[in-house]
PDB file of N, H, CA, C and O in Angstrom:
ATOM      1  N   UNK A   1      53.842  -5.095   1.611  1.00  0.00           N
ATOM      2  CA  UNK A   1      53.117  -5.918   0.686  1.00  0.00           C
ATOM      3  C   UNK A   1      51.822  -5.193   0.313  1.00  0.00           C
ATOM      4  O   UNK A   1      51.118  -4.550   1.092  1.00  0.00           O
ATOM      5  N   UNK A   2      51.602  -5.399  -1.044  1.00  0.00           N
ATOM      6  H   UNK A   2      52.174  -5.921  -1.677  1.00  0.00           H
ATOM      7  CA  UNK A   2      50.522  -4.495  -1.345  1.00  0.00           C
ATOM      8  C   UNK A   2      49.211  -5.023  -1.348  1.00  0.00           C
ATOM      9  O   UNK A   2      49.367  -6.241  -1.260  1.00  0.00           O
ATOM     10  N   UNK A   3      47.972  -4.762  -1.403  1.00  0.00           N
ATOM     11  H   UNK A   3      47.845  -3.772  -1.475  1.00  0.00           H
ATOM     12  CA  UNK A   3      46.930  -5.914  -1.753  1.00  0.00           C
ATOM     13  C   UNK A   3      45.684  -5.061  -2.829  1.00  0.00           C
ATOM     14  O   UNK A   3      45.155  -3.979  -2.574  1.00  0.00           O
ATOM     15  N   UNK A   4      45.468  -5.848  -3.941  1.00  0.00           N
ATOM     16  H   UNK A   4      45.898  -6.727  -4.148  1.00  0.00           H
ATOM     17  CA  UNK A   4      44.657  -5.339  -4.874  1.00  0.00           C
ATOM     18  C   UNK A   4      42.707  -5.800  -4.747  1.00  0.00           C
ATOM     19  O   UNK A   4      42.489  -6.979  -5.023  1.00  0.00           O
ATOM     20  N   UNK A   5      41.744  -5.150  -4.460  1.00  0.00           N
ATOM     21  H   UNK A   5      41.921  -4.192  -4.236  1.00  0.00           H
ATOM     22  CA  UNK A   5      40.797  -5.802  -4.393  1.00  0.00           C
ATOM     23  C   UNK A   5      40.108  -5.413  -5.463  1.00  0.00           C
ATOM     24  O   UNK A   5      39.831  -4.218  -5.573  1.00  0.00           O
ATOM     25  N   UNK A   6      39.624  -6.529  -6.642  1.00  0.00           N
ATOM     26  H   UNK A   6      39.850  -7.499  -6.552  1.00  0.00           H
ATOM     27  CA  UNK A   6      38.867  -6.318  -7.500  1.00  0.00           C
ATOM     28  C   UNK A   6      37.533  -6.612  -7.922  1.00  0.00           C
ATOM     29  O   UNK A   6      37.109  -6.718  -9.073  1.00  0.00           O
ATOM     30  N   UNK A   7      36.481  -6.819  -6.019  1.00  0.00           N
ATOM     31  H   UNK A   7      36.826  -6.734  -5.084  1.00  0.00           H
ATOM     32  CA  UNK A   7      35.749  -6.796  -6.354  1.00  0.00           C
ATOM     33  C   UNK A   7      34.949  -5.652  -6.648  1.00  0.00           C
ATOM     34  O   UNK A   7      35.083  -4.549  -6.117  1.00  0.00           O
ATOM     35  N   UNK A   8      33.665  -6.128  -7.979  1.00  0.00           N
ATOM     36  H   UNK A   8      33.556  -7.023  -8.409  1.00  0.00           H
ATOM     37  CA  UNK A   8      32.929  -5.105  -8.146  1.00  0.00           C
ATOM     38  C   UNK A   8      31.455  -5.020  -7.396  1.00  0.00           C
ATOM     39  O   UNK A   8      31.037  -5.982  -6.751  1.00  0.00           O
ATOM     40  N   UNK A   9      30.907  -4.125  -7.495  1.00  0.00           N
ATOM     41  H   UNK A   9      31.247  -3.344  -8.019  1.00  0.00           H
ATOM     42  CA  UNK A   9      29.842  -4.405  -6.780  1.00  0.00           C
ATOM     43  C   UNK A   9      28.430  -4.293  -8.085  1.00  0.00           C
ATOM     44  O   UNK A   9      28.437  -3.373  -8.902  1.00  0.00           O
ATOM     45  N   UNK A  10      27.896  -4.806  -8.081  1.00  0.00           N
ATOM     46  H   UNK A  10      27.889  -5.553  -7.416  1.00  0.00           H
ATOM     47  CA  UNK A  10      26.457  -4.417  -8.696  1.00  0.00           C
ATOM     48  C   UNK A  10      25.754  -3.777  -9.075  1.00  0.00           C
ATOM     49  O   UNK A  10      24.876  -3.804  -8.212  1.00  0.00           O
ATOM     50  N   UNK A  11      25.336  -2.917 -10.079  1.00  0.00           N
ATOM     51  H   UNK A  11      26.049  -2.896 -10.780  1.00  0.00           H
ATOM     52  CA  UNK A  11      24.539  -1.722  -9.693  1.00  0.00           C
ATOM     53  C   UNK A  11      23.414  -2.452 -10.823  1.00  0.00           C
ATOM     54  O   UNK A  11      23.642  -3.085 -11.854  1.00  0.00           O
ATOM     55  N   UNK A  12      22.208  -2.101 -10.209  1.00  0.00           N
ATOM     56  H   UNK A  12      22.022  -1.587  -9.372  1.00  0.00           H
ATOM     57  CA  UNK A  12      20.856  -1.574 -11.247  1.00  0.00           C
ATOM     58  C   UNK A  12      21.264  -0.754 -12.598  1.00  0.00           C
ATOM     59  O   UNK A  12      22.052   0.174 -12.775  1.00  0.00           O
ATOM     60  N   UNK A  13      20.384  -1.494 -13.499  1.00  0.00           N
ATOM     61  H   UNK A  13      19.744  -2.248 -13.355  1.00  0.00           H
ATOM     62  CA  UNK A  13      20.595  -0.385 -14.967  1.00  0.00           C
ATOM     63  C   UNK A  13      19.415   0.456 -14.587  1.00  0.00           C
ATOM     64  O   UNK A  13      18.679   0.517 -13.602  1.00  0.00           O
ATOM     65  N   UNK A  14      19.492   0.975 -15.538  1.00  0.00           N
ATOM     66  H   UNK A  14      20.089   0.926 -16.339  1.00  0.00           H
ATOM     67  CA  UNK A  14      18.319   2.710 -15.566  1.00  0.00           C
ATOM     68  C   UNK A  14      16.977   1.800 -15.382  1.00  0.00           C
ATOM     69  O   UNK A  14      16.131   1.917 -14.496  1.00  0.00           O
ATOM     70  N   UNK A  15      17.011   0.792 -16.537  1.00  0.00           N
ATOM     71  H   UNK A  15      17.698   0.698 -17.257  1.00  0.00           H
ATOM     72  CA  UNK A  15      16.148   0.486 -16.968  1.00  0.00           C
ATOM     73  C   UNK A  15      14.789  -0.518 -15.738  1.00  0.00           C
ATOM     74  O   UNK A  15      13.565  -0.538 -15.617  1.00  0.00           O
ATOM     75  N   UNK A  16      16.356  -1.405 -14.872  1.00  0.00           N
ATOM     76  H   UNK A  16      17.351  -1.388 -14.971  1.00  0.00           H
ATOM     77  CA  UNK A  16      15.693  -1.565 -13.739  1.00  0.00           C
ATOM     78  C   UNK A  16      15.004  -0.737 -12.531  1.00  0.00           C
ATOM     79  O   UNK A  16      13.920  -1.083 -12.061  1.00  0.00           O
ATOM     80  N   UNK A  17      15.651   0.269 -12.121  1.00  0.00           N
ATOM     81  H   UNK A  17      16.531   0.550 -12.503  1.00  0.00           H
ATOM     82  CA  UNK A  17      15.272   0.974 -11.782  1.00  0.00           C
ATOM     83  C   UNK A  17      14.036   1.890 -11.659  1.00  0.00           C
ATOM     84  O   UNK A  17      13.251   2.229 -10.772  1.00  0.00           O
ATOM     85  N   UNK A  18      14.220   2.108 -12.864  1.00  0.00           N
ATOM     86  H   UNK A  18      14.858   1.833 -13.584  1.00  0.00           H
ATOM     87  CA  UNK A  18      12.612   2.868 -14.030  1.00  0.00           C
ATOM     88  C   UNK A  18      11.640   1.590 -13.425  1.00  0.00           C
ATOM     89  O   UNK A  18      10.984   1.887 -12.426  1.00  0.00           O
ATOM     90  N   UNK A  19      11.506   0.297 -13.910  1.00  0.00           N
ATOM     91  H   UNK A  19      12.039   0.056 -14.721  1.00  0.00           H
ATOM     92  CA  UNK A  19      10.579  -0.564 -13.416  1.00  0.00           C
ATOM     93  C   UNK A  19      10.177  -0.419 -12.121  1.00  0.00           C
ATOM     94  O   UNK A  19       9.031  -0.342 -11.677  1.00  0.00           O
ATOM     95  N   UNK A  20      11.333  -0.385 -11.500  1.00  0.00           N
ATOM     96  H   UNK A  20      12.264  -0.448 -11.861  1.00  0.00           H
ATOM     97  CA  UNK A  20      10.998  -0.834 -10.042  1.00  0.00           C
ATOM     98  C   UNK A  20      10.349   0.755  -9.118  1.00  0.00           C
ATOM     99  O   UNK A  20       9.936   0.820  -7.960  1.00  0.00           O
ATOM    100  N   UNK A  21      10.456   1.706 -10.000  1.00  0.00           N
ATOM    101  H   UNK A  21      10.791   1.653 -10.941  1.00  0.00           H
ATOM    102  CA  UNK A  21       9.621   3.414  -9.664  1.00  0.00           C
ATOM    103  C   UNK A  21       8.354   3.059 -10.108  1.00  0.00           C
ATOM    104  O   UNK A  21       7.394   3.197  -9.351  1.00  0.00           O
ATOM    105  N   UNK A  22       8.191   2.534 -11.458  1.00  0.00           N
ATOM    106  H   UNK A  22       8.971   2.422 -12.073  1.00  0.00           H
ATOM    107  CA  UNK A  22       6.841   2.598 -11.781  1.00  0.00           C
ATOM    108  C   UNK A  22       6.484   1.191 -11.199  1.00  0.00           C
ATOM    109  O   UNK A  22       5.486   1.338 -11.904  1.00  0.00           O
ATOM    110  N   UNK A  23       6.359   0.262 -10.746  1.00  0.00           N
ATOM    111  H   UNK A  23       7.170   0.143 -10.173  1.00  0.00           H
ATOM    112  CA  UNK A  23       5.360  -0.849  -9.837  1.00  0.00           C
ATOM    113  C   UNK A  23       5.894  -0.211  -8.847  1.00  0.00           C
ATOM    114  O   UNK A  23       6.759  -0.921  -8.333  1.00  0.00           O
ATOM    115  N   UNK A  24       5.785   0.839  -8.311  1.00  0.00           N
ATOM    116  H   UNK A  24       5.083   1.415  -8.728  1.00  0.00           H
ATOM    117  CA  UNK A  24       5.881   1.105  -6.588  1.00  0.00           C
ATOM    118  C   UNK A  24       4.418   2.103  -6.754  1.00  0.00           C
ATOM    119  O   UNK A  24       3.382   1.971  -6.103  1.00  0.00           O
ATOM    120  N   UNK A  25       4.651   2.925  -7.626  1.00  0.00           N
ATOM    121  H   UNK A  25       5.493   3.033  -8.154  1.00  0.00           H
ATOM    122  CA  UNK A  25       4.216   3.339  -8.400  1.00  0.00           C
ATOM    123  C   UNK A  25       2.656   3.113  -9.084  1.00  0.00           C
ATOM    124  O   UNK A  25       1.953   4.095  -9.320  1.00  0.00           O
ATOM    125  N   UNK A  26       2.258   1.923  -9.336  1.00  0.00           N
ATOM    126  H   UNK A  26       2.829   1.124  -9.145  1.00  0.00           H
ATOM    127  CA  UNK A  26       1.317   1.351  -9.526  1.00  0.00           C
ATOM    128  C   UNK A  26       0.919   0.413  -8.418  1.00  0.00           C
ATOM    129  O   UNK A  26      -0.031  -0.135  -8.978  1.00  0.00           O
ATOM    130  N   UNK A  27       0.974  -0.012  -7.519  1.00  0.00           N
ATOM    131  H   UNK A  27       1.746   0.433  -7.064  1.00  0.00           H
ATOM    132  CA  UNK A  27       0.986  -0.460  -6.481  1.00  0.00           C
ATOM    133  C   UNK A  27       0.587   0.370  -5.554  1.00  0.00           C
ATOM    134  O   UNK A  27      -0.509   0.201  -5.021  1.00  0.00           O
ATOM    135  N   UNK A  28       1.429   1.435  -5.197  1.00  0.00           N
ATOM    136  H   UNK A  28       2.320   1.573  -5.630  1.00  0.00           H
ATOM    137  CA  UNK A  28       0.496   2.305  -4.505  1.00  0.00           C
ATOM    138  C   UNK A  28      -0.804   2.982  -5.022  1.00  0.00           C
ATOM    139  O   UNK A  28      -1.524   3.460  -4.146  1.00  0.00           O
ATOM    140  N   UNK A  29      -1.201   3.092  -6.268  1.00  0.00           N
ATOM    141  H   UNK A  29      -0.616   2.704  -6.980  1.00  0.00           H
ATOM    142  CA  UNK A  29      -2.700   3.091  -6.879  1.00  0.00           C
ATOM    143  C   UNK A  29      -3.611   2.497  -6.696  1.00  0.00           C
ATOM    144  O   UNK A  29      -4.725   3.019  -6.693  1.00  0.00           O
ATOM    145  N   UNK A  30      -3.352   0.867  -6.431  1.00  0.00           N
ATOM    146  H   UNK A  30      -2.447   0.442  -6.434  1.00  0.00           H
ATOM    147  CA  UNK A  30      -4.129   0.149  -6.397  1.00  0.00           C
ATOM    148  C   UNK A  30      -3.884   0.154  -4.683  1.00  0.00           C
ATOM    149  O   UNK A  30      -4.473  -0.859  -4.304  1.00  0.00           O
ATOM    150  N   UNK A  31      -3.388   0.717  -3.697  1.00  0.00           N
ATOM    151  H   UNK A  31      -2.910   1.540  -4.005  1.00  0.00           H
ATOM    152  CA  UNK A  31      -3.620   0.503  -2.718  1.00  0.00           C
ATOM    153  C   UNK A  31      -4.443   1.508  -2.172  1.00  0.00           C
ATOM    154  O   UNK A  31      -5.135   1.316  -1.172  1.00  0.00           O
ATOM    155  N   UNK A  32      -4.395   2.578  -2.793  1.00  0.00           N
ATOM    156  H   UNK A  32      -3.833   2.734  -3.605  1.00  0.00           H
ATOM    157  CA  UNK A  32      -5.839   3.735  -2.836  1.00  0.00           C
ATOM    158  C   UNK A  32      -6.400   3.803  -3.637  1.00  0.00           C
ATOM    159  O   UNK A  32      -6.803   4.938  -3.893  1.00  0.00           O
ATOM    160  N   UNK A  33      -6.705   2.966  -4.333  1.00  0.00           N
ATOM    161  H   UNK A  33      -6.378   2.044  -4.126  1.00  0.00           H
ATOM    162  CA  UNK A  33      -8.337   2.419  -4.993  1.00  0.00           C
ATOM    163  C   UNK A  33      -9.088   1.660  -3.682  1.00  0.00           C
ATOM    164  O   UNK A  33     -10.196   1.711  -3.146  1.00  0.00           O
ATOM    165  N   UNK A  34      -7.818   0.923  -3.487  1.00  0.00           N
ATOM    166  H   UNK A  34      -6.919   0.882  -3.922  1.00  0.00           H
ATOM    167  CA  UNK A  34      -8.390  -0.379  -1.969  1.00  0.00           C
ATOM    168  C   UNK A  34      -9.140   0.694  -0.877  1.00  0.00           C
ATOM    169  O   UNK A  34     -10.284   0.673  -0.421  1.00  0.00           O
ATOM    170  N   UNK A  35      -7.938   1.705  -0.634  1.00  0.00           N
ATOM    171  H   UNK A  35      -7.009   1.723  -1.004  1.00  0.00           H
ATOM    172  CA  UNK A  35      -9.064   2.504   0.362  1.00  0.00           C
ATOM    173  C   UNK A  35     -10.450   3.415  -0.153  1.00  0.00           C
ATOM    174  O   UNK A  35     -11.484   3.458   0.513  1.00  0.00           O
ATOM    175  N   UNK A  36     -10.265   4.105  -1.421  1.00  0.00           N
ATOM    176  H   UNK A  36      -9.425   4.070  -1.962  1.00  0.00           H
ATOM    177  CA  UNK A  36     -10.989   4.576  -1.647  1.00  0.00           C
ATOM    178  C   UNK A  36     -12.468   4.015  -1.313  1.00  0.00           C
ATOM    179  O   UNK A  36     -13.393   4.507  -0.666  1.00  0.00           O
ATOM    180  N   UNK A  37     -12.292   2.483  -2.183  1.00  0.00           N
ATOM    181  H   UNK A  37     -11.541   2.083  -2.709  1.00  0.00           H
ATOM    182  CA  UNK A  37     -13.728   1.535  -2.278  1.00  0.00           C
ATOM    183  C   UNK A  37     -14.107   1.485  -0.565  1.00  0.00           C
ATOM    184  O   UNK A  37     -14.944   2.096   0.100  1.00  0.00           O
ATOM    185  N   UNK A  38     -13.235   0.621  -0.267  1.00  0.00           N
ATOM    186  H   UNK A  38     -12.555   0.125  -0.807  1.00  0.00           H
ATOM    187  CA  UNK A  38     -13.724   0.551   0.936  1.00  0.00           C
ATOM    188  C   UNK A  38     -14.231   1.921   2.154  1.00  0.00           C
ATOM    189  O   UNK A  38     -15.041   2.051   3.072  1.00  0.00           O
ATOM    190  N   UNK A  39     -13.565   2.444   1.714  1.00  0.00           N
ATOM    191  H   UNK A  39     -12.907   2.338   0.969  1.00  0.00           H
ATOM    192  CA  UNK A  39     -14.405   3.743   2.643  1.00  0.00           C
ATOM    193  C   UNK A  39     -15.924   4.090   1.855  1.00  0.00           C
ATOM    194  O   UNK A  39     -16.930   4.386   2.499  1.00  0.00           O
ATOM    195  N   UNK A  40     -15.904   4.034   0.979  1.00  0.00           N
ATOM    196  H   UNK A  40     -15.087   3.794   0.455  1.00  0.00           H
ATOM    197  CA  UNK A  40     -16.979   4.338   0.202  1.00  0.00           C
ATOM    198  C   UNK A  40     -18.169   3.496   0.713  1.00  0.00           C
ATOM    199  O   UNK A  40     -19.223   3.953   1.153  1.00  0.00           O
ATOM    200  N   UNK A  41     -17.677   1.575   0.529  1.00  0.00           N
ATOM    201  H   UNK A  41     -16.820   1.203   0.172  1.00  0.00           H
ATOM    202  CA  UNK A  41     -18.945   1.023   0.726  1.00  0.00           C
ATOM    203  C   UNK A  41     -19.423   1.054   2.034  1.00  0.00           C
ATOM    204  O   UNK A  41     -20.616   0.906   2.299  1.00  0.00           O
ATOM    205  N   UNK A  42     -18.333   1.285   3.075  1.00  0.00           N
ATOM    206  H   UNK A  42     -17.364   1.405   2.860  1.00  0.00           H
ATOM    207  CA  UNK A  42     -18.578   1.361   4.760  1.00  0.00           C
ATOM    208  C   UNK A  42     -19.390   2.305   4.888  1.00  0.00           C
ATOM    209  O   UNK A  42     -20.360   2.070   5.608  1.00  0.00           O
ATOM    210  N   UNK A  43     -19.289   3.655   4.264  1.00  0.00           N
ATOM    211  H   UNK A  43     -18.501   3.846   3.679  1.00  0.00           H
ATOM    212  CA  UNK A  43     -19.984   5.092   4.685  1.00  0.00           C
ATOM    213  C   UNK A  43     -21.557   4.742   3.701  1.00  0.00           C
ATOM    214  O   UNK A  43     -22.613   5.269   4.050  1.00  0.00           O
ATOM    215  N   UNK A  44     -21.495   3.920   2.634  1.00  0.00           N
ATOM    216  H   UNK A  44     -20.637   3.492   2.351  1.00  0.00           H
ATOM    217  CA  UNK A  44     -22.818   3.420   2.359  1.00  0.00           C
ATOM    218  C   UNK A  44     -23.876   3.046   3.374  1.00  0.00           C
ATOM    219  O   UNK A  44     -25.063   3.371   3.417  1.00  0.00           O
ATOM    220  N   UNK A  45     -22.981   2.099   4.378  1.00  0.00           N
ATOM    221  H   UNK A  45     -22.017   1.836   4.344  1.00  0.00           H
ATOM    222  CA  UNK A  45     -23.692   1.606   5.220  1.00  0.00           C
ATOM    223  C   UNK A  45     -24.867   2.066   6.387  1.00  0.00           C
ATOM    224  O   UNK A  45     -24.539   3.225   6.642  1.00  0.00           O
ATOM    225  N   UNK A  46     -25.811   1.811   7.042  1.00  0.00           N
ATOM    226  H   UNK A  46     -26.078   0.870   6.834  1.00  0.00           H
ATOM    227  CA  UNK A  46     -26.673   2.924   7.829  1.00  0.00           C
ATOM    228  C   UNK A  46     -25.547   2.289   9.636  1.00  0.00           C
ATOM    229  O   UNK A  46     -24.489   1.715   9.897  1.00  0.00           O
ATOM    230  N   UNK A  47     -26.279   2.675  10.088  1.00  0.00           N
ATOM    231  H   UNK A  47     -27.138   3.141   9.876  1.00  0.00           H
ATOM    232  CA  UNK A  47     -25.489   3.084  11.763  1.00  0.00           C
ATOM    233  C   UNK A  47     -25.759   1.603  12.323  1.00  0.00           C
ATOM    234  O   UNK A  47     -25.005   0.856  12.947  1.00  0.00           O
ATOM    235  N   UNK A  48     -26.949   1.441  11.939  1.00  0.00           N
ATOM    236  H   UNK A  48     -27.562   2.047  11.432  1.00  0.00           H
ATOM    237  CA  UNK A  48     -27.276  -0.490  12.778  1.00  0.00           C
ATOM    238  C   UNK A  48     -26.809  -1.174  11.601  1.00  0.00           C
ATOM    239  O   UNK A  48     -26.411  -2.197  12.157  1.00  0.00           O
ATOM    240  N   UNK A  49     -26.494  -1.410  10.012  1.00  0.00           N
ATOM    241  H   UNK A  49     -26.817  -0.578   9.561  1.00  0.00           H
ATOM    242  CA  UNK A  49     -25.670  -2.502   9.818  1.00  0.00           C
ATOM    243  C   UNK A  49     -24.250  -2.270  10.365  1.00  0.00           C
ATOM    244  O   UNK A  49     -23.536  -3.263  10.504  1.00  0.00           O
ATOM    245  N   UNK A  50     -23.823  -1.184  10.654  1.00  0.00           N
ATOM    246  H   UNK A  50     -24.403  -0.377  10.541  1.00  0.00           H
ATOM    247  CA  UNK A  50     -22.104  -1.199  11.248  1.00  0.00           C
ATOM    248  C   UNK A  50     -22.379  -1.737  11.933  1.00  0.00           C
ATOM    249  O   UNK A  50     -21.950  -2.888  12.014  1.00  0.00           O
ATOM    250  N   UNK A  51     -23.520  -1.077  13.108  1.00  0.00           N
ATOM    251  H   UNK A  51     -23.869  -0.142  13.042  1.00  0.00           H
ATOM    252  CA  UNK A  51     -23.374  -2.130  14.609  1.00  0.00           C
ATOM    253  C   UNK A  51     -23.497  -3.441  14.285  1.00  0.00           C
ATOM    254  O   UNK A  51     -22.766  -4.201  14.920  1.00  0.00           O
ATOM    255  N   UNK A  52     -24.076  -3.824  13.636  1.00  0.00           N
ATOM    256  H   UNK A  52     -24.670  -3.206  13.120  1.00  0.00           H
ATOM    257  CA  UNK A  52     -24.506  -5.778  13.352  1.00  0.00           C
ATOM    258  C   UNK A  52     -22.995  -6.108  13.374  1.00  0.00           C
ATOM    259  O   UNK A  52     -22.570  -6.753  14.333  1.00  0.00           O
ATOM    260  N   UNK A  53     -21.863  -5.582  12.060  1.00  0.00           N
ATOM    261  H   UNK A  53     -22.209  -5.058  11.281  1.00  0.00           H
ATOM    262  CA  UNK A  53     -20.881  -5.767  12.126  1.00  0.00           C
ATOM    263  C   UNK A  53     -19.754  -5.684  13.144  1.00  0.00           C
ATOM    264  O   UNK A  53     -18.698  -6.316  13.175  1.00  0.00           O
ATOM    265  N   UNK A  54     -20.217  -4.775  13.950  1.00  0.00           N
ATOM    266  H   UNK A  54     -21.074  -4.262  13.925  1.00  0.00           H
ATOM    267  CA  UNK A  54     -19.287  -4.393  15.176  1.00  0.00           C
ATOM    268  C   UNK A  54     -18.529  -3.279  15.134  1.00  0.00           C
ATOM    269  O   UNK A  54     -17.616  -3.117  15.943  1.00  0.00           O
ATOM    270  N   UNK A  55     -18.828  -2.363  14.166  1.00  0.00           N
ATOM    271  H   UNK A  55     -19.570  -2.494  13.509  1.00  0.00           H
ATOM    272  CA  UNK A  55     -18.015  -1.142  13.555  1.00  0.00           C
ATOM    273  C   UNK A  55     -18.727   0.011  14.578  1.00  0.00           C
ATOM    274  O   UNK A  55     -19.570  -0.092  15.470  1.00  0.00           O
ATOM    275  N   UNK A  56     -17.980   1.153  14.016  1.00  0.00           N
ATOM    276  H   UNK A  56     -17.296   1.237  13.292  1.00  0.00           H
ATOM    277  CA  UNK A  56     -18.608   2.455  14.390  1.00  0.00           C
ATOM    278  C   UNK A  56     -18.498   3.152  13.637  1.00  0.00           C
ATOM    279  O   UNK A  56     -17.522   2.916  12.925  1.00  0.00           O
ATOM    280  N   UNK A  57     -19.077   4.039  13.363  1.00  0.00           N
ATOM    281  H   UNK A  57     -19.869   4.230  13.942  1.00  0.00           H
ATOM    282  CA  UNK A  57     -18.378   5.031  11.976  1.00  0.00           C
ATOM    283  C   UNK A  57     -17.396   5.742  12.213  1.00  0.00           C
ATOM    284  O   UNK A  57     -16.921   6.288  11.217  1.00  0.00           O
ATOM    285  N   UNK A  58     -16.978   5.914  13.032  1.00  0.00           N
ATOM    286  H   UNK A  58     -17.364   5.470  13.841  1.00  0.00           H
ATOM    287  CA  UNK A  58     -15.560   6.682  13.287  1.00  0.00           C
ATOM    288  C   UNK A  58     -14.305   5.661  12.903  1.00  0.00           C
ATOM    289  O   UNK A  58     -13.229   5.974  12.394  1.00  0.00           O
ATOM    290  N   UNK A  59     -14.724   4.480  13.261  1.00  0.00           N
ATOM    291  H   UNK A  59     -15.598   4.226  13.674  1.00  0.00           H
ATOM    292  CA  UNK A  59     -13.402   2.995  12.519  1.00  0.00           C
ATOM    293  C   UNK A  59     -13.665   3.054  11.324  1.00  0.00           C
ATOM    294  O   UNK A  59     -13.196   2.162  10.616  1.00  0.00           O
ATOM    295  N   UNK A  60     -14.548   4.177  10.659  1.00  0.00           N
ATOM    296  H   UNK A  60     -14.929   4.901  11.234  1.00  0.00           H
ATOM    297  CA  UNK A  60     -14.371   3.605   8.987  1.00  0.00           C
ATOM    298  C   UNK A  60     -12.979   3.989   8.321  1.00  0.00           C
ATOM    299  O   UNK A  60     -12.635   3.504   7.244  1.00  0.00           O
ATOM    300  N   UNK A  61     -12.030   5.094   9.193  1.00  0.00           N
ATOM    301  H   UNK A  61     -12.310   5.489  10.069  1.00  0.00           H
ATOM    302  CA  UNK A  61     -11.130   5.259   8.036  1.00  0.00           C
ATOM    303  C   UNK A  61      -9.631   4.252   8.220  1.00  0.00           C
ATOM    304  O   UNK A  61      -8.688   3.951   7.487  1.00  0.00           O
ATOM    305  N   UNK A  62     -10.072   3.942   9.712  1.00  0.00           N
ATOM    306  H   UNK A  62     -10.838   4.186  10.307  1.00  0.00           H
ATOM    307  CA  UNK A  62      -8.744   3.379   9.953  1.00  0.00           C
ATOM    308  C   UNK A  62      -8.630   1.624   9.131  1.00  0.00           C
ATOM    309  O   UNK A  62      -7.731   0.933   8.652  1.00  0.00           O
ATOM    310  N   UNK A  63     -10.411   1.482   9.390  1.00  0.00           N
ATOM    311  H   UNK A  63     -11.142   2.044   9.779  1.00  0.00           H
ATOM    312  CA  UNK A  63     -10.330  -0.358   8.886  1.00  0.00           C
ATOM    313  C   UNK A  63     -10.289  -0.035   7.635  1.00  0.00           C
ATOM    314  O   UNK A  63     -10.226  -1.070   6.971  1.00  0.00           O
ATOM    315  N   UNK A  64     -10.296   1.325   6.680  1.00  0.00           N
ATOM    316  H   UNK A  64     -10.347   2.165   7.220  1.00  0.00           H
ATOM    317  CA  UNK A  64      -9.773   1.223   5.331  1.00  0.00           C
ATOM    318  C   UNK A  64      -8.437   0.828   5.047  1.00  0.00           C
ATOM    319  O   UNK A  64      -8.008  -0.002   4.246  1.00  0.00           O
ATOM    320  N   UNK A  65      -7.654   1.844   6.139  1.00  0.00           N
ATOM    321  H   UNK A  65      -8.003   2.519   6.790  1.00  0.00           H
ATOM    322  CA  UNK A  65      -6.624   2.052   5.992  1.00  0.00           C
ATOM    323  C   UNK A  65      -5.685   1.038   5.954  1.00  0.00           C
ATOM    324  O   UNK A  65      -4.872   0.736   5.080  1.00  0.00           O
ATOM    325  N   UNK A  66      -5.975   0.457   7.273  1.00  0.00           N
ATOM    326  H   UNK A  66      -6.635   0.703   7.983  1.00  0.00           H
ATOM    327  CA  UNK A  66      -5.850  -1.371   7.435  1.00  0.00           C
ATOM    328  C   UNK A  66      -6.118  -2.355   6.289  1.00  0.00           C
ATOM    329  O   UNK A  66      -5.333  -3.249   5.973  1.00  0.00           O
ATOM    330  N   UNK A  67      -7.205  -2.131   5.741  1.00  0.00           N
ATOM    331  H   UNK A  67      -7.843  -1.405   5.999  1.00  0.00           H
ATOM    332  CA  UNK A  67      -7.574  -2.856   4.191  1.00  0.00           C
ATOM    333  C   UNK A  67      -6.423  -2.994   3.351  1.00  0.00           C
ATOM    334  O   UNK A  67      -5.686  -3.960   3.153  1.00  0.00           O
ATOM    335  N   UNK A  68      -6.421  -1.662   2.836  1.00  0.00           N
ATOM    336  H   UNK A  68      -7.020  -0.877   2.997  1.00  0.00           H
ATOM    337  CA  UNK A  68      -5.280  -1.254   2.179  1.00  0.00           C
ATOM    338  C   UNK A  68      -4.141  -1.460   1.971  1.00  0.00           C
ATOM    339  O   UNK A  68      -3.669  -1.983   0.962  1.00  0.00           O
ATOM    340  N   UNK A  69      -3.487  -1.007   3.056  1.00  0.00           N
ATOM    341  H   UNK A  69      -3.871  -0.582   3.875  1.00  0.00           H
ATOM    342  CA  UNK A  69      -1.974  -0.949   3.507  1.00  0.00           C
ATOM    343  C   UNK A  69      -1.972  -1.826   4.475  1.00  0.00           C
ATOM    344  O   UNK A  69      -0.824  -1.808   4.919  1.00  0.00           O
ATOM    345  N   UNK A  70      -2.732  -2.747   5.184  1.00  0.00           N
ATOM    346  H   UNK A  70      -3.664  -2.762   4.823  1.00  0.00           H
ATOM    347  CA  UNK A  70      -2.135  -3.383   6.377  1.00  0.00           C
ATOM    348  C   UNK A  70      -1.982  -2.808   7.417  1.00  0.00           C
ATOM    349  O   UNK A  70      -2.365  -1.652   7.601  1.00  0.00           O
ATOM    350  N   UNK A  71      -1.216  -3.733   8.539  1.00  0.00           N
ATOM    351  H   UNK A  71      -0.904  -4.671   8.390  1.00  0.00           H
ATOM    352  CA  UNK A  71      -1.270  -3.071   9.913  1.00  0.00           C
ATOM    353  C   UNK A  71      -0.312  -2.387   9.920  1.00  0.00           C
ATOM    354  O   UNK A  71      -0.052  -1.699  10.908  1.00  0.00           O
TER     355      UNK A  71
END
């Protein structure tokens, strides 16, 4: 006995695709703008407002990074 399966499966057009490159795409821009700023305004900072905050300057790149992208 024979058996025919005609399912198809799905695919993305170009066109989706193309979208979904460029918002990954733009998304990751704006997630290094996020770090950029924030490293920027932290290293603004003098050595006793970090401490007020509880920082050190050596956590400035990681709590960007964290900003940014998350844990």
């Amino acid at each position: 006995m024979a058996f025919v399966n005609t399912t198809r499966i799905a695919q993305d057009s170009f066109g989706d695709r193309a979208e979904r490159f460029f918002a990954s795409i733009r998304k990751s821009l704006a997630q290094r703008a996020i770090y950029r700023q924030t490293v920027r305004e932290l290293n603004a900072l003098s050595a006793k407002e970090l401490e007020d905050l509880g920082m050190h300057r050596s956590m400035i790149t990681d709590l960007a990074r964290e900003a940014a992208y998350g844990k």
